[in-house]
C-alpha positions in Angstrom: -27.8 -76.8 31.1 -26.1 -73.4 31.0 -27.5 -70.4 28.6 -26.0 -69.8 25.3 -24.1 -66.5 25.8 -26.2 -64.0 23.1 -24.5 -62.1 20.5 -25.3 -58.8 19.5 -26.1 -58.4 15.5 -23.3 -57.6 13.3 -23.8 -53.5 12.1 -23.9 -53.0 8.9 -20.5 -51.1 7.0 -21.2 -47.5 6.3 -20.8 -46.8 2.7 -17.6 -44.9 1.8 -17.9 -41.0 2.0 -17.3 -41.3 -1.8 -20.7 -42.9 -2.3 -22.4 -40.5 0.3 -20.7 -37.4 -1.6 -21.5 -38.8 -4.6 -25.8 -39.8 -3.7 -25.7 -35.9 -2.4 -24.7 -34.2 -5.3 -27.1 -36.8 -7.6 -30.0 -35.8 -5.3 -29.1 -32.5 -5.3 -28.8 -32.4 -9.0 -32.1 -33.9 -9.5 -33.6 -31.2 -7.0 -32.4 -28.4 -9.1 -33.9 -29.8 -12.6 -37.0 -30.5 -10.7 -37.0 -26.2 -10.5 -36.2 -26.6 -6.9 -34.0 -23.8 -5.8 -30.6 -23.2 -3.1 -31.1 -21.1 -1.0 -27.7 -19.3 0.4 -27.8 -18.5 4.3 -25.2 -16.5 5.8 -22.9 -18.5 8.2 -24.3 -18.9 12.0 -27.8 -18.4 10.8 -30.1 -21.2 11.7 -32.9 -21.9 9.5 -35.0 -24.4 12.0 -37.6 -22.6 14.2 -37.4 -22.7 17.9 -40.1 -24.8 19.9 -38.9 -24.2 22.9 -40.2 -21.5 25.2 -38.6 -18.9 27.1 -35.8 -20.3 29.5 -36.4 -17.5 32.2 -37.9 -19.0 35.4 -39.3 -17.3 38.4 -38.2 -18.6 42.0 -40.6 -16.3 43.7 -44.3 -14.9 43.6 -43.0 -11.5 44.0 -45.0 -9.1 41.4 -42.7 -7.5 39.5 -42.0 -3.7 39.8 -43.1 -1.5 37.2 
């Protein structure tokens, strides 16, 4: 008896951006009467901290020269 071919799960539908604007700016009105505050950051400015360590790598065990 052959397999039965298997279907992938029907996604859900995204909600509309109108609902998603709409959620942000409830959330974010709630943050504010909560006395949180917005922060403005000037444009190309990132405000996550870098984990990663320095990308430099060394190809040889040459010391360096001072």
């Amino acid at each position: 008896m052959a397999a039965k071919p298997k279907t992938a799960a029907s996604k859900k539908k995204q909600p509309d951006a109108s609902e998603t604007s709409l959620s942000i700016e409830e959330q974010t009105a709630a943050f504010l009467k909560a006395g949180g505050a917005i922060e403005q950051i000037e444009s190309g400015v990132s405000g996550q901290q870098s984990m990663a360590g320095p990308k430099h790598i060394t190809l040889s065990n040459k010391p360096k020269s001072e």
